[in-house]
C-alpha positions as CSV (number, residue, x, y, z in Angstrom):
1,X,16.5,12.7,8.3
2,X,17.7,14.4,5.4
3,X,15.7,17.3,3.3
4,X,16.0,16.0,0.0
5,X,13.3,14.0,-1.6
6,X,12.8,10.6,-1.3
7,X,12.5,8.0,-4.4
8,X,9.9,5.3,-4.5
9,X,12.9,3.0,-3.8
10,X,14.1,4.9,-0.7
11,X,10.7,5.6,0.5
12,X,9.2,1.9,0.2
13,X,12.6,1.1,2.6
14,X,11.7,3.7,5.1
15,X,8.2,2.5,5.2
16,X,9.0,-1.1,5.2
17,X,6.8,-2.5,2.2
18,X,7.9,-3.2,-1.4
19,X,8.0,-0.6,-4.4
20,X,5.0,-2.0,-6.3
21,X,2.6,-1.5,-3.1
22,X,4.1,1.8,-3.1
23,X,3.2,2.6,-6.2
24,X,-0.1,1.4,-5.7
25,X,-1.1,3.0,-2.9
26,X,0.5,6.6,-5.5
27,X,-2.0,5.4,-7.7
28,X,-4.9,5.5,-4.8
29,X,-3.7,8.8,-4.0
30,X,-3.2,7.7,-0.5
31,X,0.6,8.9,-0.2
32,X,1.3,12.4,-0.9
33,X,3.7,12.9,-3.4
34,X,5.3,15.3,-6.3
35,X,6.0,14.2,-9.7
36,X,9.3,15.0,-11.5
37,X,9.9,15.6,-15.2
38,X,10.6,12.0,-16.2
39,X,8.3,9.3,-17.2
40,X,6.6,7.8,-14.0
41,X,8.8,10.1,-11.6
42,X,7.3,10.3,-8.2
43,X,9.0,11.8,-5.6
44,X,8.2,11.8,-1.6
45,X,8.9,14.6,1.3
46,X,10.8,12.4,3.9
47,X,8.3,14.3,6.4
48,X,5.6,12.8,5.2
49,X,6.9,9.7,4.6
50,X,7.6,9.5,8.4
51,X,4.3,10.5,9.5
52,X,2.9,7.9,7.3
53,X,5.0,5.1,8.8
54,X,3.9,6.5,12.6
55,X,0.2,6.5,11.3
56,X,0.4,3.0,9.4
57,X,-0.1,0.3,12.2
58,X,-0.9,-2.2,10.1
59,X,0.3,-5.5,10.0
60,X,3.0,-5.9,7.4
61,X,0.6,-9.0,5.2
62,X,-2.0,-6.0,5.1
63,X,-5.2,-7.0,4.2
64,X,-6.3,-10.1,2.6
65,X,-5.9,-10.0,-1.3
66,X,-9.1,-9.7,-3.4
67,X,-8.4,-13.5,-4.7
68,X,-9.1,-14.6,-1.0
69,X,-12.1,-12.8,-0.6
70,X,-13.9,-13.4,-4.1
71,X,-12.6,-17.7,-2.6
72,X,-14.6,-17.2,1.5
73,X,-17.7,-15.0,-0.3
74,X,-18.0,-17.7,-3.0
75,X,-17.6,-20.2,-0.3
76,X,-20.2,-18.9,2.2
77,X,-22.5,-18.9,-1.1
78,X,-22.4,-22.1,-1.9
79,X,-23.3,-23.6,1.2
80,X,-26.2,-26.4,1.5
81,X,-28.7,-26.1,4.2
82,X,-28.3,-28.5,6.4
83,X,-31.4,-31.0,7.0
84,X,-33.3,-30.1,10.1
């Protein structure tokens, strides 16, 4: 792989998920990354984006979205006992 940095675009391709979960997981500080001069510049070190991608087994859905969870907890709370 080439030396030079990698942009968010380049980087989400390598790692096979979209720009915006990218930039989320930037925002988590869960990637590492260096910021450049311009507005919202991130950079990545194609080293680390590979180790990421080995380390990242994950299905490529991920987890379920916070909308689903919020619908199965409200549904396990409102629940009737059953009659006995």
């Amino acid at each position: 792989m080439d030396a030079r940095p990698l942009t968010i675009k380049q980087a989400a391709e390598v790692l096979g998920m979209s720009q915006w979960t990218l930039r989320d997981r930037v925002t988590a500080g869960t990637v590492p990354h260096r910021r450049t001069g311009k507005v919202r510049g991130v950079v990545f070190d194609p080293e680390h984006i590979e180790q990421i991608k080995k380390a990242d087994s994950r299905p490529a859905l991920g987890t379920p979205s916070r909308a689903a969870a919020r619908t199965r907890r409200a549904a396990r709370t409102t629940r009737q006992p059953s009659a006995a």
